[in-house]
Phi, psi and omega in degrees: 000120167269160183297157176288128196283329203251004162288134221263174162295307180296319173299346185244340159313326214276291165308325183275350165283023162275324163264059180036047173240136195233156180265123172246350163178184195219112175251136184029264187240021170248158171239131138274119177267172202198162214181125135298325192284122199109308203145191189282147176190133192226134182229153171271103206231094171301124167253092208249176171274347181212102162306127169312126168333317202290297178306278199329318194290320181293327156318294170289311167329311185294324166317254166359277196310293167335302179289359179068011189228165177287153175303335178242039131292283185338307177286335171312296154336286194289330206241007177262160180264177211074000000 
């Protein structure tokens, strides 16, 4: 699956609250999100309108790596429509 070119910071926060991750807080131009599930796990989401290829994949990867499954199951997960 390829990734998405047009995804914002606030849009992949958004998503990731399907796996229990919440914005627990936001400085200048980053949000962190958090998670319980699994354990404690935290990521960093620069909140810009269009996420770099590079950033995003490295995101998910980390996503990913906490959830025990690969980045493009994940993005499958995240990224299908309907």
């Amino acid at each position: 699956m390829r990734l998405p070119r047009d995804l914002s910071g606030h849009e992949l926060a958004r998503l990731l609250e399907r796996l229990g991750y919440r914005v627990t807080r936001q400085s200048g131009s980053h949000m962190r999100l958090s998670t319980q599930r699994g354990g404690q796990h935290h990521v960093t989401i620069p909140d810009v309108a269009a996420l770099r290829v590079g950033t995003l994949a490295a995101i998910l990867d980390e996503v990913a790596r906490h959830s025990g499954e690969d980045r493009m199951t994940l993005a499958e997960r995240l990224f299908r429509r309907g």
